[in-house]
C-alpha positions as CSV (number, residue, x, y, z in Angstrom):
1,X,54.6,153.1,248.3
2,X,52.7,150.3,246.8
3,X,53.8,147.3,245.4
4,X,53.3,144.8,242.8
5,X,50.7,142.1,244.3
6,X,51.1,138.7,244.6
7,X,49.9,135.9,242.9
8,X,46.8,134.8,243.3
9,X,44.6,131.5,241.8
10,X,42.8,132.2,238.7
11,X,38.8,131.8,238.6
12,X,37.7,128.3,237.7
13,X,38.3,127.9,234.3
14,X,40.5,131.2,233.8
15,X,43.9,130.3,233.7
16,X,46.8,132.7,234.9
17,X,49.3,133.4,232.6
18,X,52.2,133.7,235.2
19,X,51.4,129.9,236.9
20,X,54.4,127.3,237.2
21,X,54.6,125.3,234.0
22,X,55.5,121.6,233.6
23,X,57.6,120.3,231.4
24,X,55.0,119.6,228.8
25,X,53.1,122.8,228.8
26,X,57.0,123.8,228.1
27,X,57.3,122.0,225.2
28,X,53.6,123.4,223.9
29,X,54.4,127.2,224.4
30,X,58.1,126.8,222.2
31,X,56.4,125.3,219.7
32,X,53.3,127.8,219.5
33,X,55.7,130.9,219.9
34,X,58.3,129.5,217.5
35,X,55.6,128.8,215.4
36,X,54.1,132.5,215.6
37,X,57.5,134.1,214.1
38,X,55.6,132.4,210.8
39,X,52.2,133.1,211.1
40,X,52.2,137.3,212.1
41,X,51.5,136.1,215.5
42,X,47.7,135.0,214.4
43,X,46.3,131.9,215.7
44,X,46.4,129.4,212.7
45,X,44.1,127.2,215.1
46,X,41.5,130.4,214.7
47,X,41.8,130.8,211.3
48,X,41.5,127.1,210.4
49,X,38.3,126.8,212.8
50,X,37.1,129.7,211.1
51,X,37.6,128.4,207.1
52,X,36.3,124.8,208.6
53,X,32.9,126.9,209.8
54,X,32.3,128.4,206.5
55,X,33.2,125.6,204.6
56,X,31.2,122.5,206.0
57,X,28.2,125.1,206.1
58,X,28.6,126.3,202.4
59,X,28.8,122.9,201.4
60,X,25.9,121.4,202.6
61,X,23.5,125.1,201.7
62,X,23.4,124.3,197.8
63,X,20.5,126.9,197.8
64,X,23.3,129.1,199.3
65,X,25.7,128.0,196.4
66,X,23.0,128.8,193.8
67,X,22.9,132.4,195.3
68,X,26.7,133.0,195.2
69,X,26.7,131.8,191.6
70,X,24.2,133.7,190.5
71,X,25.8,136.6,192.3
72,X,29.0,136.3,190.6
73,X,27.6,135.9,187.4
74,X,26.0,139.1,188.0
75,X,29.0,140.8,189.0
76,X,30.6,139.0,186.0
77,X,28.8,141.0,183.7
78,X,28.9,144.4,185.5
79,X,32.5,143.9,185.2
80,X,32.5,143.1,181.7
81,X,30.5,146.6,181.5
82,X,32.1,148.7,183.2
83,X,34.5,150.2,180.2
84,X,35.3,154.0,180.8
85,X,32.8,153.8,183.9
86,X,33.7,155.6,187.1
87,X,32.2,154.4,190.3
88,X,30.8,158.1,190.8
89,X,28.6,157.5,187.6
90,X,27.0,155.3,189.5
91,X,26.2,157.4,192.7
92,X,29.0,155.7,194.7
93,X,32.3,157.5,195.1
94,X,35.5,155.3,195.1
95,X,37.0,155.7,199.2
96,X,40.1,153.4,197.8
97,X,42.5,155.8,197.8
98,X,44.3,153.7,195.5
99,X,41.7,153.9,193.0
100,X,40.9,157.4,192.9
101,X,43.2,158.9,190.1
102,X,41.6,159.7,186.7
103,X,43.6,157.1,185.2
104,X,41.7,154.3,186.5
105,X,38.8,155.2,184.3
106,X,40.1,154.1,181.2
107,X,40.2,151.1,179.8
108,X,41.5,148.5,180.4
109,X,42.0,149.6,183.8
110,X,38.6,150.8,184.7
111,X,37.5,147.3,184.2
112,X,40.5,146.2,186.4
113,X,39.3,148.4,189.2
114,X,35.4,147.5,188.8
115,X,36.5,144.1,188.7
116,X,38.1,144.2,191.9
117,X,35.3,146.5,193.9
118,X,33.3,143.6,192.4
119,X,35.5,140.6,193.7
120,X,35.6,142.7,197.1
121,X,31.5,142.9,196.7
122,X,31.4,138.9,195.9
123,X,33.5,138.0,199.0
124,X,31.5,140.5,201.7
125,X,28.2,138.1,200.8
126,X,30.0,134.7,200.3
127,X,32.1,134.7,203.4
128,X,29.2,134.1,205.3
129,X,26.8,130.7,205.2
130,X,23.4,130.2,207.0
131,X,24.4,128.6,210.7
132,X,28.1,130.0,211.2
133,X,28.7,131.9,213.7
134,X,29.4,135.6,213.8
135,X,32.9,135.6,215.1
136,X,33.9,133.1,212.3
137,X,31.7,135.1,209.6
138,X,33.7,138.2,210.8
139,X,37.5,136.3,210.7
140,X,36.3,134.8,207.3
141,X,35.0,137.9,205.7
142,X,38.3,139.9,206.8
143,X,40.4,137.8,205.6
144,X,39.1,137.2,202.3
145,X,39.5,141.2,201.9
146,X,43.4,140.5,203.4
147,X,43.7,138.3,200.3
148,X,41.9,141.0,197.7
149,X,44.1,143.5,198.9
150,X,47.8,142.0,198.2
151,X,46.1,140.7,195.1
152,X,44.8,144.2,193.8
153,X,46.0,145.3,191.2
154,X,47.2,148.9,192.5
155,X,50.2,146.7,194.0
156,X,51.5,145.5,190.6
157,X,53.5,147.8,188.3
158,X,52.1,146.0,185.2
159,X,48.5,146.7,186.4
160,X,49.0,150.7,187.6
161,X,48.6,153.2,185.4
162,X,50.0,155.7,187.5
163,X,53.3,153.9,187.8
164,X,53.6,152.7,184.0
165,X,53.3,156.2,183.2
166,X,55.5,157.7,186.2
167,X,58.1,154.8,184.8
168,X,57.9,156.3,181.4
169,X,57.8,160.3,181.6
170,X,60.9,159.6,184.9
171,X,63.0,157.0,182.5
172,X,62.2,154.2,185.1
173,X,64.6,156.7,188.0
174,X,60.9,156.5,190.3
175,X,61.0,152.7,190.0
176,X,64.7,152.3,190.8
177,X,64.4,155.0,194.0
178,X,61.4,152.8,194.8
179,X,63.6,149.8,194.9
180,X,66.1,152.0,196.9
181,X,63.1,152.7,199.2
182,X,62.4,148.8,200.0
183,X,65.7,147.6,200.3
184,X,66.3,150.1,203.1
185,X,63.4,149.1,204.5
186,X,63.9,145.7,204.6
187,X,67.3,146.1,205.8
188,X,67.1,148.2,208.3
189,X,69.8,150.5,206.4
190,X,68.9,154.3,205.5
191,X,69.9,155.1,202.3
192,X,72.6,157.2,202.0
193,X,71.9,161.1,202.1
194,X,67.8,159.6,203.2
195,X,67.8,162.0,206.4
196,X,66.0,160.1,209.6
197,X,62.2,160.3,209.4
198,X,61.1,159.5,213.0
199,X,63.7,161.0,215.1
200,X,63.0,164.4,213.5
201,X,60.5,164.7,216.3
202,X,62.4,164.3,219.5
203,X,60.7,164.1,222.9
204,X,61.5,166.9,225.0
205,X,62.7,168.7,222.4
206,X,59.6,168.8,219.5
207,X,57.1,167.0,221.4
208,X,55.9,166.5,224.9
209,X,57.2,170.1,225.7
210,X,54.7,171.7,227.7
211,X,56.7,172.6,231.1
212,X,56.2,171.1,233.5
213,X,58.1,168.4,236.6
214,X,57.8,165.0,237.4
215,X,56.6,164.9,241.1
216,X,55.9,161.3,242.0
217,X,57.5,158.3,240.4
218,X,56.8,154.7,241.9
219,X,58.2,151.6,239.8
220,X,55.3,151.8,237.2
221,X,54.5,155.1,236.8
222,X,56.0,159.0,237.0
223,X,53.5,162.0,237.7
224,X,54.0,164.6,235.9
225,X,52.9,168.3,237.4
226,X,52.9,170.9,234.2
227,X,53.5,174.4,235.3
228,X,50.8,176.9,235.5
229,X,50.1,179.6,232.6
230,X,47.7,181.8,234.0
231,X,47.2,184.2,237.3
232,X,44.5,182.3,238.1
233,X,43.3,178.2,238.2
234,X,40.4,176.5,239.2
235,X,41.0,175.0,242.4
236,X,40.4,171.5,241.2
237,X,43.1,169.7,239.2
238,X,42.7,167.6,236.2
239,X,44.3,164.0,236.3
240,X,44.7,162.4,232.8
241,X,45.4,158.5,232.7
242,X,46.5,157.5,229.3
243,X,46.9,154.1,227.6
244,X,49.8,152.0,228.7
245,X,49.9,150.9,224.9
246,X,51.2,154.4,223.9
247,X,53.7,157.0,225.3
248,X,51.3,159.6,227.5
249,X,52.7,162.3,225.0
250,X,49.7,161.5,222.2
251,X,47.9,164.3,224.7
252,X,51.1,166.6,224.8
253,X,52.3,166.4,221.1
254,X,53.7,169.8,219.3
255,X,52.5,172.8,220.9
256,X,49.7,173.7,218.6
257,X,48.1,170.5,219.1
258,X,48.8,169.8,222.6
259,X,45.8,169.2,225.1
260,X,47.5,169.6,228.0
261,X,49.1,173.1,226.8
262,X,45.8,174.0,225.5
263,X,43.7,173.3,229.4
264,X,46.9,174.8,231.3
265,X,46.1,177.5,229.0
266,X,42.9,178.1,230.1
267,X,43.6,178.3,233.8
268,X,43.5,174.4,234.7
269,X,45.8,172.5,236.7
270,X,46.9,169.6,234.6
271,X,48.4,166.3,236.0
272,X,49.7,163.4,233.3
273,X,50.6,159.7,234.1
274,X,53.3,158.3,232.3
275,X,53.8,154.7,232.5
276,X,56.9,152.8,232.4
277,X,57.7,151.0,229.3
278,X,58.1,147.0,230.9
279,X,60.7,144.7,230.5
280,X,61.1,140.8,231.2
281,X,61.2,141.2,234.8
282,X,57.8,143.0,235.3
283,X,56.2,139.8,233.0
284,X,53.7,139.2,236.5
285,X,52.6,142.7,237.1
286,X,48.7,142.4,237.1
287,X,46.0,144.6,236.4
288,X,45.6,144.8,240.0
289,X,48.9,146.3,240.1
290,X,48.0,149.0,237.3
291,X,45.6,149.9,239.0
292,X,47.1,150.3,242.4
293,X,50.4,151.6,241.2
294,X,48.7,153.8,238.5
295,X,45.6,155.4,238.9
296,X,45.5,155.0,243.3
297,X,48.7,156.1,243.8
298,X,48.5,158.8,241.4
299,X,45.2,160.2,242.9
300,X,47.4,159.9,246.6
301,X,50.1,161.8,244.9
302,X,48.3,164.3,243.6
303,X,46.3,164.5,247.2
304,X,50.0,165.5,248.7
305,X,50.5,168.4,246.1
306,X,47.6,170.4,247.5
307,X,44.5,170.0,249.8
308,X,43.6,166.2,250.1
309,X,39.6,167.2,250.3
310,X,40.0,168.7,246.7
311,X,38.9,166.7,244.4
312,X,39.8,166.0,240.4
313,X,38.6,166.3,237.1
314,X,39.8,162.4,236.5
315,X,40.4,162.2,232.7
316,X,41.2,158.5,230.9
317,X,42.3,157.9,226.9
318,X,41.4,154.5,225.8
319,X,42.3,152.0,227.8
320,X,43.7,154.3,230.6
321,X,39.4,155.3,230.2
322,X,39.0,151.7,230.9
323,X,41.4,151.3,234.1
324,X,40.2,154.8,235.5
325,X,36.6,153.6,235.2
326,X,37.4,150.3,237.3
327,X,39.1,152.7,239.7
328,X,36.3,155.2,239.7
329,X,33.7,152.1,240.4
330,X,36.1,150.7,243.0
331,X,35.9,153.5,245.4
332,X,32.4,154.0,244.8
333,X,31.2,150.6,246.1
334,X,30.8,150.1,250.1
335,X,34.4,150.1,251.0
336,X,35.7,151.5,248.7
337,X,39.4,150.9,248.6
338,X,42.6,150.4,250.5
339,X,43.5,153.8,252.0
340,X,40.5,155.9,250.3
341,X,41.1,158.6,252.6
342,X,44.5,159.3,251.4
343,X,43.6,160.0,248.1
344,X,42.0,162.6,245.8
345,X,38.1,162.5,245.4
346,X,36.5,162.6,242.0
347,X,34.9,165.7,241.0
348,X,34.0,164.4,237.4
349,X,35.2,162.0,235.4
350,X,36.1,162.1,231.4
351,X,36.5,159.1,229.3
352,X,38.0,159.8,225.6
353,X,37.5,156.7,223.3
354,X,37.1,154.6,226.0
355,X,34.9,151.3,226.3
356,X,33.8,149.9,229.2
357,X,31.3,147.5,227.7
358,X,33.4,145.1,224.8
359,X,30.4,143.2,223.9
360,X,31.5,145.0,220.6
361,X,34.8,145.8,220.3
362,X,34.9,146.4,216.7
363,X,37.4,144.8,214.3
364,X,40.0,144.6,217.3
365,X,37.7,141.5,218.4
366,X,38.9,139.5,215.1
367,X,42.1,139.0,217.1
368,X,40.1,137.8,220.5
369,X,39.5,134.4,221.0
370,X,40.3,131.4,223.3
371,X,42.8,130.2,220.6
372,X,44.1,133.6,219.3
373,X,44.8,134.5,223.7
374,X,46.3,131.0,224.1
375,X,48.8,131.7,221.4
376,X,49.3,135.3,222.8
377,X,50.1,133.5,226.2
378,X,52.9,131.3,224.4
379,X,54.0,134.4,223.1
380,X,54.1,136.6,225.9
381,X,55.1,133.8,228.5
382,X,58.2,133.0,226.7
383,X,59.3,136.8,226.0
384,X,57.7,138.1,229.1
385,X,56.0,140.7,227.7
386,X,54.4,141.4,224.3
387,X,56.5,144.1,222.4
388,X,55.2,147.1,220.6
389,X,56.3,145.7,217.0
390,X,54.1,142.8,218.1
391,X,51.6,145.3,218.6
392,X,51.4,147.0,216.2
393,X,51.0,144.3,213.5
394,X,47.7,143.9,214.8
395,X,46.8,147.2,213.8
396,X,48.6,146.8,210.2
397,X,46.2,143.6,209.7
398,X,43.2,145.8,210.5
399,X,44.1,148.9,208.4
400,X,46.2,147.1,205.7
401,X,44.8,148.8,203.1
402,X,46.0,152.4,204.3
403,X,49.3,151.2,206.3
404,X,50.3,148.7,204.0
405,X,49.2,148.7,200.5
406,X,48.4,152.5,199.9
407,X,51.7,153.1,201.7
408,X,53.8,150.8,200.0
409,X,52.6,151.7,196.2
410,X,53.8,155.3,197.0
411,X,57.1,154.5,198.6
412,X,57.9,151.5,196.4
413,X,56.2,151.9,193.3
414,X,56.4,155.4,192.8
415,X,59.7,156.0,194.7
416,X,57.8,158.9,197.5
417,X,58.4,158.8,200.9
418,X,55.8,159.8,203.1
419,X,56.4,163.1,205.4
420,X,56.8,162.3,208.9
421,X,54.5,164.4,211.5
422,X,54.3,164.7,215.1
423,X,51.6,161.9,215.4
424,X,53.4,158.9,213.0
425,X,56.6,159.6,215.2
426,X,54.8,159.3,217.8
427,X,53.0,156.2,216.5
428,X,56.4,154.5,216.0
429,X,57.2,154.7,219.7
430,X,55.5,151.8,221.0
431,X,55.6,150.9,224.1
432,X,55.1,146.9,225.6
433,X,52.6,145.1,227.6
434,X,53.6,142.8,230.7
435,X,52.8,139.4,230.3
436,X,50.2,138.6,233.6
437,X,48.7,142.2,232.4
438,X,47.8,141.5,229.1
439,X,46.6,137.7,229.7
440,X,44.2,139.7,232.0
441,X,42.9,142.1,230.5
442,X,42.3,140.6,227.3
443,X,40.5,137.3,229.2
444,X,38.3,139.7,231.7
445,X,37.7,142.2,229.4
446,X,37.6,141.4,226.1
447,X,36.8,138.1,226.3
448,X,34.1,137.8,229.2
449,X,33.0,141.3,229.0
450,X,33.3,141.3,233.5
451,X,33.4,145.0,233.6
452,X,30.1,145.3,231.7
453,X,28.6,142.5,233.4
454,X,29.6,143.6,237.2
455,X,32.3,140.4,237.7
456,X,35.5,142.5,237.4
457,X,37.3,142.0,240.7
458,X,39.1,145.0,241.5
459,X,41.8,144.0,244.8
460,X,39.6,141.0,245.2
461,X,36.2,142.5,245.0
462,X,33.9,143.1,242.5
463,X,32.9,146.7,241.2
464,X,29.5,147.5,239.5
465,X,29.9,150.8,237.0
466,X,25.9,150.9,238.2
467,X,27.7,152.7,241.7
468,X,29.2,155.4,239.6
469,X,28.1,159.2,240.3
470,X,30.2,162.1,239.3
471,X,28.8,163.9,235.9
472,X,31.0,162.4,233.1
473,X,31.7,163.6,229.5
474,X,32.2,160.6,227.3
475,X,34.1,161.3,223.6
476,X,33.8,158.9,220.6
477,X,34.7,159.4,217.4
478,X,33.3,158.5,214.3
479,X,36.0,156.5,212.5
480,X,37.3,154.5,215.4
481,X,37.8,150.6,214.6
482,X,39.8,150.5,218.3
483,X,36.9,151.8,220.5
484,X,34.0,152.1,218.4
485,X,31.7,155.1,219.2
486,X,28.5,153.1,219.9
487,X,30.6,150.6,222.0
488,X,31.9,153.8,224.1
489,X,27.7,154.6,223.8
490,X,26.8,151.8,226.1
491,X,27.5,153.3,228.9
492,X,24.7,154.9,229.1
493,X,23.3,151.3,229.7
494,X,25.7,150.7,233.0
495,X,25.3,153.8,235.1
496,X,22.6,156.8,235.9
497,X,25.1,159.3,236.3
498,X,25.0,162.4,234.6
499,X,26.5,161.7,230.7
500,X,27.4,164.0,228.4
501,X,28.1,162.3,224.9
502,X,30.1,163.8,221.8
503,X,30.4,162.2,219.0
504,X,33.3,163.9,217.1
505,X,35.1,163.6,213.4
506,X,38.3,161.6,212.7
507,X,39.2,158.2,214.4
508,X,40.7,156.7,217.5
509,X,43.7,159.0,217.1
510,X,43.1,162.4,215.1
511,X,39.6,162.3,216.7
512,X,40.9,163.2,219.9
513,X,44.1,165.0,219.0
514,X,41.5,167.5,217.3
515,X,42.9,170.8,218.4
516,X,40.9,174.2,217.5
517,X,41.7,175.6,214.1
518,X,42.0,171.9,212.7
519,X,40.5,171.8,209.0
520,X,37.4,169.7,208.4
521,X,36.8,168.8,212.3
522,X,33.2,168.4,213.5
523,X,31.3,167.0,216.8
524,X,27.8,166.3,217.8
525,X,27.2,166.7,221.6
526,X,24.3,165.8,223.7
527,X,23.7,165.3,227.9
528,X,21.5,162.7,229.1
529,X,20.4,163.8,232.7
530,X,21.1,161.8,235.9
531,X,18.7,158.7,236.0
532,X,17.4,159.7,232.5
533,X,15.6,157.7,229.7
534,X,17.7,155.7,227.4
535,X,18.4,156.5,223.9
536,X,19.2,154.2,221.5
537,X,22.6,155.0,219.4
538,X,21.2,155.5,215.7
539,X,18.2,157.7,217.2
540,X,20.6,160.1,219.7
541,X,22.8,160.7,216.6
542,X,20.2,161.7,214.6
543,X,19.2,164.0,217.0
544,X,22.1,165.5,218.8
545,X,22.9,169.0,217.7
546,X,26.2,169.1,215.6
547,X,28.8,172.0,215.4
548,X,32.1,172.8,213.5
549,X,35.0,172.6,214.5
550,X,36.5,171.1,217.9
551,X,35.4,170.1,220.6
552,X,38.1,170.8,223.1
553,X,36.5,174.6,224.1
554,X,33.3,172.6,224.5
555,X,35.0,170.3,227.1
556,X,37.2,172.7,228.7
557,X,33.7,174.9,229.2
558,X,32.0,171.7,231.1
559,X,35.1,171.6,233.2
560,X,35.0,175.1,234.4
561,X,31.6,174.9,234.6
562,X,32.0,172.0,237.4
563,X,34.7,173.7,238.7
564,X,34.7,176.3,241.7
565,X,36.0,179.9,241.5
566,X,39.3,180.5,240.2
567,X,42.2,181.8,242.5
568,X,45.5,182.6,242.6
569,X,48.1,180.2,241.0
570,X,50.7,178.5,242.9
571,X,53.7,177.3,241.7
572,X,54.9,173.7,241.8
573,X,56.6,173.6,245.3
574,X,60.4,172.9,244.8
575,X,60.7,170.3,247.2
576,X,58.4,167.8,245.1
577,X,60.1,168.4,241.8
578,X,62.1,165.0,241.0
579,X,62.6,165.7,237.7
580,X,62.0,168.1,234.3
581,X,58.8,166.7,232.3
582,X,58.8,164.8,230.4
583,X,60.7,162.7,232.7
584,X,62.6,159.3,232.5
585,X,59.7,157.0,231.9
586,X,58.5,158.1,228.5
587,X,62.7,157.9,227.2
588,X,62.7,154.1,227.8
589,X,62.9,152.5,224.5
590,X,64.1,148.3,223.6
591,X,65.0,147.3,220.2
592,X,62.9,144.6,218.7
């Protein structure tokens, strides 16, 4: 069995989050993570560098100034106009979902909502200044919309129409439950007779209950075998390498919208890795070790279930697309790895909302500096580990607008509560991040772009994705601000292999969890031959046939289609069974 590596010396420059402090660089990280508590964990050393940018460049542009004032006397006026106007009469259809409601065209508070689409209009142009640089422009321009978004006037009862008039036809009773609503919230107490949202989907019992058995568990991850469903399977297994920012069971939700039941279905052999959910004492476990411990020893494992020449269909969701890429492009250089020969070949390899190039990372790289990882550090050195809450208010900050304010005017202004569904109970069930880990991943990733740029060092040596071979079917999704779908595009640039690209509806999330039968799904999909000519993002959507509906059977028909000849299904052999799937792994929860 593997273990966790040892420490090694960070590159020149690069320092490693799990080096021996002194006494001073003590003193630094309780101050910065004290200090975090206050600031939503966001670097106020970013920020300030950011506002300082915009600022000294604004001042010293007065052309720049007389554009903004002109602008805003523009938008001044349309405001002033814009009595009993819709935005639809003007050919642009309101996407607020606050805004939407027929009472928001009449006055005054049609004007109330132009005037804010115009302040929101204002602020896209004047966060930016001639000479400031892009990441600045970016952290400047979405912050300015943070600000226009607590201050709409959706949030305030004296500005909503809906909830003056839900206050008067309810006798104020929506108000007061709304009130109800954010107490509870805010103190962690349900109210009384309220029944429990998230744990009305319980794993093992709702979710995450295609059968199946763990068959290999090592201290990071269990594998988990799910039991055949068909006479026959193609020989070669599929391997699927999730995220370790979520629970694996995103890919085995309720059974109507379960991938794995839906390939076992269909006559595939389906392995899943679940990941261990960290505590304090894994705070050094590297990326080296996720690899090793995850992907490798998985591919070993699933070697011992059957014939080690077999090889897999190796399958990766978001950053577990990442990980399995590395791992993919360290056995392909000369050498290989540690042990090849004791582990599983690759027979294809699928990557679903998976970057390998973050030269654009989308709105995630607001939060990716050398300030904003420094503060992370402090953070994640004094805890050991960043924790899920942590997490996830990342991802409030980027989709504030539909998580927070949207959200909040329903529950707390008009006294709803939203319906919980397999996916938001999953969503709650966050998961953490070692320490060493993340330091790593977002420095060599995120911020240097290594993998892209062939200076990721895989177990001390680099990998070039230019060595990878095996056909692959890449998925992005339209609406994905995690993995954006032309950021998932640019592999094309890295590698000749054979690619086959879809482009499919819905976001990081729904986009992938897009089961057959699901309303209002589309893909486009597309294959680029081995060593063929590059095709810039814009022009292959434009031309890449699209189809209704999802585009699972489209994927499950290139597996079988690089698969051999079905035969005769064996069971999971008794003596390798360690435990009923789901397992222990994907139970382990920490208050925070």
């Amino acid at each position: 069995m593997a273990q966790p590596s040892d420490p090694s010396p960070a590159p020149p420059g690069r320092r490693a989050a799990h080096a021996a402090e002194t006494p001073t660089e003590k003193l630094d990280r309780l101050v910065h993570a004290g200090g975090a508590e206050f600031t939503g964990g966001l670097s106020p050393v970013s920020l300030a560098l950011a506002a300082a940018d915009w600022a000294w460049h604004l001042g010293v542009s007065p052309g720049r100034q007389l554009q903004l004032a002109a602008l805003a006397a523009r938008l001044w006026a349309d405001t002033l106009h814009a009595h009993g106007r819709a935005p639809e009469a003007d050919g642009v259809p309101d996407e607020d979902p606050r805004f939407r409601h027929d009472a928001w065209a009449h006055w005054p508070y049609s004007q109330m909502r132009a005037g804010f689409h115009n302040a929101e209009a204002f602020w896209r142009e004047a966060s930016w200044a001639p000479g400031m640089t892009a990441h600045h422009t970016d952290l400047t321009r979405f912050f300015a919309r943070q600000w226009l978004d607590m201050l709409a006037p959706a949030n305030w009862p004296a500005t909503n129409p809906l909830v003056l008039r839900d206050a008067l036809e309810s006798g104020g009773t929506r108000l007061r439950q709304g009130a109800r609503h954010w107490l509870a919230d805010a103190s962690g107490v349900p109210l009384p007779g309220e029944p429990e949202r998230i744990p009305a989907f319980q794993v093992g019992r709702d979710v995450a209950v295609t059968p199946g058995a763990v068959v290999y568990r090592n201290p990071l991850i269990e594998l988990i075998r799910y039991a055949p469903q068909t006479p026959t399977v193609h020989p070669e297994p599929v391997l699927i390498v999730p995220s370790w920012i979520m629970k694996y069971y995103i890919l085995d939700l309720s059974p109507h919208n379960s991938l794995v039941r839906y390939l076992v279905g269909r006559g595939h052999t389906v392995y899943m890795l679940s990941w261990r959910n960290p505590d304090a004492a894994d705070s050094d476990l590297s990326m080296d070790d996720y690899l090793r411990l995850g992907v490798l020893d998985a591919l070993q494992a699933v070697a011992t279930q059957g014939d080690r020449k077999t090889p897999v269909h190796a399958v990766g969701y978001c950053l577990g697309g990442t990980l399995l890429a590395i791992a993919a492009a360290a056995m392909a250089r000369a050498g290989g790895v540690a042990e090849q020969d004791l582990l599983s070949p690759l027979k294809t390899l699928t990557l679903l909302a998976a970057q390998t190039d973050f030269s654009d990372p989308g709105e995630l790289g607001l939060f990716i500096d050398e300030g904003q990882i420094d503060l992370l550090d402090h953070i994640t050195r004094s805890q050991g580990y960043l924790s899920g809450k942590q997490m996830a208010g990342s991802f409030q900050f980027l989709h504030s607008r539909d998580l927070v304010w949207a959200r909040r005017m329903r529950e707390y202004l008009l006294g709803e509560r939203d319906q919980s569904n397999d996916l938001m109970a999953w969503n709650a069930d966050t998961t953490r991040m070692p320490a060493r880990m993340h330091h790593e991943y977002l420095t060599e990733l995120y911020l240097h772009n290594a993998l892209a740029t062939h200076n990721y060092c895989a177990e001390g040596q680099a990998v070039s994705l230019a060595d990878l071979q095996p056909p692959m079917f890449l998925v992005g999704t339209q609406r994905d601000h995690v993995s954006p779908w032309r950021s998932v595009y640019k592999l094309h640039q890295l590698c000749d292999a054979e690619i086959t690209f879809v482009l499919a509806s819905g976001g990081h999330n729904a986009g992938i969890v897009s089961e057959p039968g699901h309303p209002h799904r589309s893909y486009q999909i597309h294959t680029r031959p081995a060593r063929g000519r590059w095709t810039e993002p814009g022009a292959w959507a434009a031309k890449a046939p699209s189809h209704e509906g999802s585009w699972w059977p489209a994927w499950q028909a290139w597996l079988a289609r690089h698969s051999s000849r079905r035969q005769a299904t064996s069971p999971i052999a008794a003596g390798t069974v360690l435990c009923d799937a789901p397992g222990t792994y994907v139970l382990q929860r920490y208050k925070e």
